[in-house]
DSSP file (Angstrom, degrees, kcal/mol; ACC not computed):
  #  RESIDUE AA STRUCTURE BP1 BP2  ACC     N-H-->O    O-->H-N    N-H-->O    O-->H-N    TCO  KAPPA ALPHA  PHI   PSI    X-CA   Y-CA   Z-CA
    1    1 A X              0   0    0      0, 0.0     2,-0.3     0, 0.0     0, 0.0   0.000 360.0 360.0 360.0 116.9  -20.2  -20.5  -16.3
    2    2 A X        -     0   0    0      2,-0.0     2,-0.5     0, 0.0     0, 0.0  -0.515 360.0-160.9 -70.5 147.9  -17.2  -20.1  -14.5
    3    3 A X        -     0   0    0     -2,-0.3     2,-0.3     0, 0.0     0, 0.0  -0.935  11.9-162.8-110.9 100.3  -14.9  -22.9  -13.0
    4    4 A X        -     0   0    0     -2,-0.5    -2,-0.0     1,-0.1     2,-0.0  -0.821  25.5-108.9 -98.2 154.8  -12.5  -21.7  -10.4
    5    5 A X        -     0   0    0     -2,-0.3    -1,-0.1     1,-0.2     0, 0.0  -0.241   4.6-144.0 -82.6 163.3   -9.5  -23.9   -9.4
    6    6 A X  S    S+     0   0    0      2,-0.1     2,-0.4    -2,-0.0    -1,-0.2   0.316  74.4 110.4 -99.5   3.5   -9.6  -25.7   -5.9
    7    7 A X        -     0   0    0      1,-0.0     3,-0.1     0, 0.0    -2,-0.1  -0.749  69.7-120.2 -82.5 116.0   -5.3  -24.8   -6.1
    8    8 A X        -     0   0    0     -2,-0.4    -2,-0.1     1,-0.2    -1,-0.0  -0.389  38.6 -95.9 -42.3 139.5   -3.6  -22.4   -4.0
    9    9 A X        -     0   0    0      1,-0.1    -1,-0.2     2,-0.0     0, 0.0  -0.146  24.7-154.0 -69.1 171.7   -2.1  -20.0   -5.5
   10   10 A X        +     0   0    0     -3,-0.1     2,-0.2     2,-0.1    -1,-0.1   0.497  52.3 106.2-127.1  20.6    1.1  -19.9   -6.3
   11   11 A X  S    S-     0   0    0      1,-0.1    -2,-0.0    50,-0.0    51,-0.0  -0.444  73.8 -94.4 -78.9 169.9    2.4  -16.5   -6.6
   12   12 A X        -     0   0    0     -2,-0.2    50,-2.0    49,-0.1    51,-0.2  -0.202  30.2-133.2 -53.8 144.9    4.7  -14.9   -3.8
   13   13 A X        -     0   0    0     48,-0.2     2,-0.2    49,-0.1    48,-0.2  -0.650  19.4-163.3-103.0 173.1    3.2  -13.0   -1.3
   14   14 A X        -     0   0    0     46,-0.5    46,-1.9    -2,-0.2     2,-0.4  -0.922   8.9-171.9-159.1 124.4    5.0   -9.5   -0.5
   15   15 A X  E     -A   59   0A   0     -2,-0.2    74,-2.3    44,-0.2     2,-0.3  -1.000  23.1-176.5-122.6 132.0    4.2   -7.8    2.8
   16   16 A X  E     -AB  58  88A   0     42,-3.6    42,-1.5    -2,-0.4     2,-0.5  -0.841  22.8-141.3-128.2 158.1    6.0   -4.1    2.3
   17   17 A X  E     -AB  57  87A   0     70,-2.1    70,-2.9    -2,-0.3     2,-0.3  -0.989  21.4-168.4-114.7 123.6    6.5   -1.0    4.6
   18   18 A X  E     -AB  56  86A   0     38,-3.5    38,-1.8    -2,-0.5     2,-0.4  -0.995  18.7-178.9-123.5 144.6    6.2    2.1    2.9
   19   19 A X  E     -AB  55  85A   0     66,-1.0    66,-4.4    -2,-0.3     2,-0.3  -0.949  19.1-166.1-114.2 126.3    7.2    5.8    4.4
   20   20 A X  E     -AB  54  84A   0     34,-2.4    34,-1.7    -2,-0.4     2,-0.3  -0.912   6.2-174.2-109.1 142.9    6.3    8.6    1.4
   21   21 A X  E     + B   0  83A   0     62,-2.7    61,-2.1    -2,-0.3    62,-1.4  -0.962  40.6  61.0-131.6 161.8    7.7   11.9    2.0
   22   22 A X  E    S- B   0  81A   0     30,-0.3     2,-1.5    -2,-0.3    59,-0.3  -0.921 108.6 -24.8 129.7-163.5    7.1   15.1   -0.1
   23   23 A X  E    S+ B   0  80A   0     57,-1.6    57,-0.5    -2,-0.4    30,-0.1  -0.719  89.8 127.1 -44.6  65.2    3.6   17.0   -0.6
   24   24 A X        +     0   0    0     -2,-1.5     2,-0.2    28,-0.6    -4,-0.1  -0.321  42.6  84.0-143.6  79.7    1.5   14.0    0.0
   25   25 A X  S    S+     0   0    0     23,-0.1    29,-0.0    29,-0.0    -2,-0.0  -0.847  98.0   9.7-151.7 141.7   -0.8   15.1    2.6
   26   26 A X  S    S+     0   0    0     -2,-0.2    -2,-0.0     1,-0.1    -3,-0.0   0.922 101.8  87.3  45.9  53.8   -3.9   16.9    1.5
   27   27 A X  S    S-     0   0    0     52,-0.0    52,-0.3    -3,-0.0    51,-0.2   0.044 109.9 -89.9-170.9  19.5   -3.8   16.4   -2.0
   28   28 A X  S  > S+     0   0    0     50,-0.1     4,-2.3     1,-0.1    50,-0.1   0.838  77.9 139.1  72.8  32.8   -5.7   13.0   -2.0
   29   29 A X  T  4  +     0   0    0      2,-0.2    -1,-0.1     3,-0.1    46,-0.0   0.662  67.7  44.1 -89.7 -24.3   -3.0   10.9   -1.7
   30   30 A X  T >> S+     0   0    0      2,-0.2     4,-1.0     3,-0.1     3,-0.8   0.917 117.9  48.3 -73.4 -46.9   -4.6    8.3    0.8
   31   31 A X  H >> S+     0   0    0      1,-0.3     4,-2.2     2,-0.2     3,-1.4   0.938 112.0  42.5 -70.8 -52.8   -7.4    8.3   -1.0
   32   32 A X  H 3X S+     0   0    0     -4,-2.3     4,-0.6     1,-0.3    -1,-0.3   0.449 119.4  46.5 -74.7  10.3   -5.9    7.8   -4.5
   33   33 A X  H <> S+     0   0    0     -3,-0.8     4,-1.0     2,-0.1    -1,-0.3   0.659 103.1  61.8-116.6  -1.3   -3.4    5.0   -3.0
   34   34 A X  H <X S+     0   0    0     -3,-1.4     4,-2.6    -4,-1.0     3,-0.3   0.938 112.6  45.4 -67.8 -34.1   -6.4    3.1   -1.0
   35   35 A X  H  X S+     0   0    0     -4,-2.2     4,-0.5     1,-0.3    -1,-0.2   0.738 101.9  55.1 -75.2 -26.1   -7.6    2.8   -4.6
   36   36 A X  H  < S+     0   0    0     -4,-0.6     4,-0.4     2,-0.2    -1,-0.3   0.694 110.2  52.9 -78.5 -19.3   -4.6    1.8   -6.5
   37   37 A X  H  X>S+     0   0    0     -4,-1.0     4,-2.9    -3,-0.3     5,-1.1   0.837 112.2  43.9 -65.2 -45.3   -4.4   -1.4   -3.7
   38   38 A X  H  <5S+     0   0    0     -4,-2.6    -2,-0.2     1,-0.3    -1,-0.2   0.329 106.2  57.4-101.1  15.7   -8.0   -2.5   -4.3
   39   39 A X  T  <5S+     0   0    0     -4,-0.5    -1,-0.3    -5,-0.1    -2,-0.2   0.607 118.3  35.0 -48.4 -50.4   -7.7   -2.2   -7.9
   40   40 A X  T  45S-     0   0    0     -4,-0.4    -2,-0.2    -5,-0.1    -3,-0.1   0.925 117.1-109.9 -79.1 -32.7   -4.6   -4.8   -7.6
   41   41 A X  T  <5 +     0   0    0     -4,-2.9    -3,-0.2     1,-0.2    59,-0.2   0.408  64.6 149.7 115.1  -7.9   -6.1   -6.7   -4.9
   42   42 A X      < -     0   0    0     -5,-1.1    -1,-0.2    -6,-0.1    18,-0.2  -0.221  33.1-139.0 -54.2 137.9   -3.8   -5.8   -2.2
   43   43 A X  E     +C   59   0A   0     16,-1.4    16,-2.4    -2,-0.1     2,-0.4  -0.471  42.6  71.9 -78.1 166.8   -4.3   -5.4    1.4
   44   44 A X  E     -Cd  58 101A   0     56,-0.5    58,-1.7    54,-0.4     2,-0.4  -0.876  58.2 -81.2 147.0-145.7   -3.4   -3.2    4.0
   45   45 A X  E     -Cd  57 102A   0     12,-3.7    12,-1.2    -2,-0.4     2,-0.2  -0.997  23.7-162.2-156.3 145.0   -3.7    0.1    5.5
   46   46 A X  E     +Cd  56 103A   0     56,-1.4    58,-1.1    -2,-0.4     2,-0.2  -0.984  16.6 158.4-139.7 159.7   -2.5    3.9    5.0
   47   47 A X  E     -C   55   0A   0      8,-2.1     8,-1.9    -2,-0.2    58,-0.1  -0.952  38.6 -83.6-166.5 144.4   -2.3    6.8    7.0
   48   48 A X        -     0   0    0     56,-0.2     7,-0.5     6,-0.2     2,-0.2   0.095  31.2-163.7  -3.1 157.7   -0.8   10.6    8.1
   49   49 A X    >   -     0   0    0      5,-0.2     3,-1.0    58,-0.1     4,-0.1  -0.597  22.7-122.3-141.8 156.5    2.2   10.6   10.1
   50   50 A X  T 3  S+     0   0    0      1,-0.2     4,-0.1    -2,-0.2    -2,-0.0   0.477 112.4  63.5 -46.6 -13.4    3.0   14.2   12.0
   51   51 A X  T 3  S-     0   0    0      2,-0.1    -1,-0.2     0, 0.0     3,-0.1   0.383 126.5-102.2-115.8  11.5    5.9   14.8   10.8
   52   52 A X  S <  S+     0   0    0     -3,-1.0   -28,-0.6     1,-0.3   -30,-0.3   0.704  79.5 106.3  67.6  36.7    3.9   14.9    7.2
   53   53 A X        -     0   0    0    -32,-0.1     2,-0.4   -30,-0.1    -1,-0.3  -0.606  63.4-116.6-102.5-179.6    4.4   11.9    5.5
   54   54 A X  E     -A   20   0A   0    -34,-1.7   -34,-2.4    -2,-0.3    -6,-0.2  -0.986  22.0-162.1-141.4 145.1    2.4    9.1    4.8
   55   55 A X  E     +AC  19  47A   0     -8,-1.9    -8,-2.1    -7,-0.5     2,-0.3  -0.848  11.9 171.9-138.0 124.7    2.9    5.8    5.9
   56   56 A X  E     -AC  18  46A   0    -38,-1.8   -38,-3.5    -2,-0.2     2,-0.4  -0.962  25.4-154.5-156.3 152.0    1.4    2.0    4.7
   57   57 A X  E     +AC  17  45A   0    -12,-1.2   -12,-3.7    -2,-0.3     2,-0.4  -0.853  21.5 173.0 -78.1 123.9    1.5   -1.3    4.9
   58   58 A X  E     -AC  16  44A   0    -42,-1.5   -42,-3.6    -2,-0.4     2,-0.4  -0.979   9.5-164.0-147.5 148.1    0.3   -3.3    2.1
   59   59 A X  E     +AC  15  43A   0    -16,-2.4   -16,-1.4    -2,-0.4   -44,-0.2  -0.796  32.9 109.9-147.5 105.2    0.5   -7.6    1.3
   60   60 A X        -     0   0    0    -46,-1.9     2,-1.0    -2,-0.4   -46,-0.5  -0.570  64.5 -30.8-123.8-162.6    0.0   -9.1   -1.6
   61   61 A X    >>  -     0   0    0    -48,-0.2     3,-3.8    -2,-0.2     4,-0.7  -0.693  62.4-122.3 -48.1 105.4    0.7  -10.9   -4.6
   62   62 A X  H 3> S+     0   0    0    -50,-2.0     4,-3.0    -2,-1.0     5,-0.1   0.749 112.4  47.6 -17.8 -69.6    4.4   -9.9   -5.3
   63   63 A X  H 34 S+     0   0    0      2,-0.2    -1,-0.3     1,-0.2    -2,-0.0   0.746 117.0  51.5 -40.7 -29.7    3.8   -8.3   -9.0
   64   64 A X  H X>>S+     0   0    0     -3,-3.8     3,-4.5     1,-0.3     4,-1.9   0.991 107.3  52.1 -91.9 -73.1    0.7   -6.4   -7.1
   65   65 A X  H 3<5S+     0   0    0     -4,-0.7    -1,-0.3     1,-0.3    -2,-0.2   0.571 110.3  43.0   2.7 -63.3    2.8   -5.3   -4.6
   66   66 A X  T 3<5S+     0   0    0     -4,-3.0    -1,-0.3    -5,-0.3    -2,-0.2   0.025 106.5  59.2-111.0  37.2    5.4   -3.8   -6.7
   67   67 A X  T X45S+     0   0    0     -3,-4.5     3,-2.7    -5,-0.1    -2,-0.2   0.519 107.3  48.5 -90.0 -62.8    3.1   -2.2   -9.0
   68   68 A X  T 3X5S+     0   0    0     -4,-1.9     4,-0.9     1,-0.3    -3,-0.2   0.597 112.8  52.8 -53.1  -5.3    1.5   -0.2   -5.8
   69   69 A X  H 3><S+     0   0    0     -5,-0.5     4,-0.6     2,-0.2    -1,-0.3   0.604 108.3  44.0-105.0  -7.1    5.1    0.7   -4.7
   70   70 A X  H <4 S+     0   0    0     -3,-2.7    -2,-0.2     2,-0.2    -1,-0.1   0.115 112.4  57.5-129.9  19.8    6.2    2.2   -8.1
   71   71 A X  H >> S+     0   0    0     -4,-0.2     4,-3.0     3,-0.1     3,-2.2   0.650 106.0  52.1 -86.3 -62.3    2.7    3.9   -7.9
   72   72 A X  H 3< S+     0   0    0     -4,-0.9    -2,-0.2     2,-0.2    -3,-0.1   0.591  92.1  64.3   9.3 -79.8    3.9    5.3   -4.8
   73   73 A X  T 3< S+     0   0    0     -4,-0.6    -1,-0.2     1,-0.2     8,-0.2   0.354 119.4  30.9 -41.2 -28.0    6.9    6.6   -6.0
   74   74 A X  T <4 S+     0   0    0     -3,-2.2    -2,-0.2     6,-0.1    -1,-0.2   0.633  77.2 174.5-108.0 -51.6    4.4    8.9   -8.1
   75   75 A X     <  -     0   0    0     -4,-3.0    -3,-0.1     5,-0.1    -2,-0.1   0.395  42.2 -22.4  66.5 152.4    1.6    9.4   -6.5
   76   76 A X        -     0   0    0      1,-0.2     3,-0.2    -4,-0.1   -47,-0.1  -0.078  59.1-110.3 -66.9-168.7   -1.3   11.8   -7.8
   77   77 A X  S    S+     0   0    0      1,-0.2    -1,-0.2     3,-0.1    -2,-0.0   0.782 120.6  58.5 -77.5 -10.0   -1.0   14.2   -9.9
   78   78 A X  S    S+     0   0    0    -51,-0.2     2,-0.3   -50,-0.1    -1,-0.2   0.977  99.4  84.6 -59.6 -38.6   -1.6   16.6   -6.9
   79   79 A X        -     0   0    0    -52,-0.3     2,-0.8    -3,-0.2   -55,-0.1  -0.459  61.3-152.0 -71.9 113.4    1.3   15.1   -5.1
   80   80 A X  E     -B   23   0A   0    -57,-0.5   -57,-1.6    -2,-0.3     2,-0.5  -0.811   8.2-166.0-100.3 121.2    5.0   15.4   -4.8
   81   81 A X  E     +B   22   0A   0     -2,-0.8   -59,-0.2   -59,-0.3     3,-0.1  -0.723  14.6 171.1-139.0  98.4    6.9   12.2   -3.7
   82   82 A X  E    S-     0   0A   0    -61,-2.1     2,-0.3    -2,-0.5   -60,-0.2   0.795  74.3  -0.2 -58.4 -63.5   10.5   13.6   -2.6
   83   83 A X  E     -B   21   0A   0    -62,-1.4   -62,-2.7    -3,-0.1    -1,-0.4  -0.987  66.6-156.0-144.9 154.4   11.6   10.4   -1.2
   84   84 A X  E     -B   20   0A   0     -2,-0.3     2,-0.8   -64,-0.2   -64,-0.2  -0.998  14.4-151.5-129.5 130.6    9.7    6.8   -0.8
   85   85 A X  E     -B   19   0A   0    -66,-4.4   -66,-1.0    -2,-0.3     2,-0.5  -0.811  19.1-176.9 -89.2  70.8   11.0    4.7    1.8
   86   86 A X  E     +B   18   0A   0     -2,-0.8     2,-0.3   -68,-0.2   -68,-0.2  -0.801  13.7 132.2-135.6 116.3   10.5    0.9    1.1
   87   87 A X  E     -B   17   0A   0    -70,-2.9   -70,-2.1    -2,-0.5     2,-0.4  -0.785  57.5 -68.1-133.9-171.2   11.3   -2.5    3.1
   88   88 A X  E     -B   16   0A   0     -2,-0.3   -72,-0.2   -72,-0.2     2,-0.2  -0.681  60.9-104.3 -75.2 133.7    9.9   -5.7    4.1
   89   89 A X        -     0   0    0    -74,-2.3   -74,-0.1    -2,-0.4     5,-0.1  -0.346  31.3-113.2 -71.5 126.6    7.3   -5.3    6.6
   90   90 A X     >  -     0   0    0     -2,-0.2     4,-1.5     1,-0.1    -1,-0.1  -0.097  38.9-111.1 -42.5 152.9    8.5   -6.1   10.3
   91   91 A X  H  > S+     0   0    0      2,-0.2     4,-0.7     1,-0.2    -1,-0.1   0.483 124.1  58.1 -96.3   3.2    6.0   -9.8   11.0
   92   92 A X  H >4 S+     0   0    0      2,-0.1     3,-3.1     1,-0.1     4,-0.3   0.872 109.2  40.8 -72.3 -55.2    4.2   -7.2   13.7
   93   93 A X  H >4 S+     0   0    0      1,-0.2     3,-1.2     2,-0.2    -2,-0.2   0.812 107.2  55.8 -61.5 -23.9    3.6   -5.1   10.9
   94   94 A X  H >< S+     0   0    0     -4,-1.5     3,-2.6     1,-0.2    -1,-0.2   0.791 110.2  60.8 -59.9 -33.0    2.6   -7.8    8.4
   95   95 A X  T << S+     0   0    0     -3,-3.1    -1,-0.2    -4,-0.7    -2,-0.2   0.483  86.6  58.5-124.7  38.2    0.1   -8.4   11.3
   96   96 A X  T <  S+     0   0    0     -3,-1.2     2,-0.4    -4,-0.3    -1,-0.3   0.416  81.6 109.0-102.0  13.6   -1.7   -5.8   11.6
   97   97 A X    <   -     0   0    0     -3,-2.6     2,-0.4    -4,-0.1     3,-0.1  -0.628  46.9-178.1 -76.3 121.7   -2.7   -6.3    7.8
   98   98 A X        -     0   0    0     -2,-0.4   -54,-0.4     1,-0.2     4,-0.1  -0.985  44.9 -78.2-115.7 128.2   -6.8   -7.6    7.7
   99   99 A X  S    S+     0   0    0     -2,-0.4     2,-0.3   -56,-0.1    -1,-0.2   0.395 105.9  30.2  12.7 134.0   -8.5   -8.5    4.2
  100  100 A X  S    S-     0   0    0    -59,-0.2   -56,-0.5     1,-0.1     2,-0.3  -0.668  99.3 -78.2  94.7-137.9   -9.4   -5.4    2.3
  101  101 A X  E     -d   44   0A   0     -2,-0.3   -56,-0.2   -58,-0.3     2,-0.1  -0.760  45.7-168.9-153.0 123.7   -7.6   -1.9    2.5
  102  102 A X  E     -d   45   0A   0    -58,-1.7   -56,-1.4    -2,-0.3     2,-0.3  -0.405  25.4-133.3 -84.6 158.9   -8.1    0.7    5.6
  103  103 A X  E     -d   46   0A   0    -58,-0.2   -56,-0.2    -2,-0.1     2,-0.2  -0.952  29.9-153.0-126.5 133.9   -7.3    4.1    6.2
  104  104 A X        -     0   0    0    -58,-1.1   -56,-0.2    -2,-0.3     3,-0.1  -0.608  26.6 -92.9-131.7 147.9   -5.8    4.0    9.7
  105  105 A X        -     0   0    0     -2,-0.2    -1,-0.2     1,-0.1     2,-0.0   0.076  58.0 -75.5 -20.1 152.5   -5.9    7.4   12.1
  106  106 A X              0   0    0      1,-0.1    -1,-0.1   -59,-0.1   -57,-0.1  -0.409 360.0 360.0 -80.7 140.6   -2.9   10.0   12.1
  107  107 A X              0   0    0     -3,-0.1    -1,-0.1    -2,-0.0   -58,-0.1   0.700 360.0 360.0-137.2 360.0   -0.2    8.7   13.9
């Protein structure tokens, strides 16, 4: 039987804005980064942008957070990640983050 504690946690939360640029359209790059969030337990959302990057918001646990950013950086193997763009998510952007991980329409 498991016991879980009735304590908030107490790691840091991290809400991050990321712009990828490179080859990371068509090549399974949404797909493979929805998956590398819900393997850590992050939230958020990715998506296209026109101008042929891809763009997410993700909040988590700090550690989780900047595990999925230095995944990023990488990408699949399909992918080449030129430049990665990374700040603290704007509190608009923080709050369009809901439980679970989306993949949001091209925008």
């Amino acid at each position: 039987m498991r016991i879980r504690s009735a304590q908030p946690s107490t790691l840091p939360v991290a809400t991050a804005h990321l712009s990828i640029h490179g080859i990371v359209q068509g090549v399974g790059y949404r797909d493979a980064f929805s998956l590398q969030a819900l393997e850590r337990g992050v939230h958020g959302w990715v998506r296209n942008r026109r101008d042929g990057s891809v763009e997410a918001v993700i909040q988590g646990d700090a550690y989780a957070v900047e595990a999925v950013i230095r995944w990023a950086g990488r990408g699949p193997a399909a992918a080449r990640v030129d430049r990665l763009d990374n700040r603290a998510a704007s509190t608009d952007e923080a709050a369009t983050v809901q439980p679970g991980f989306r993949r949001l329409p091209t925008a």
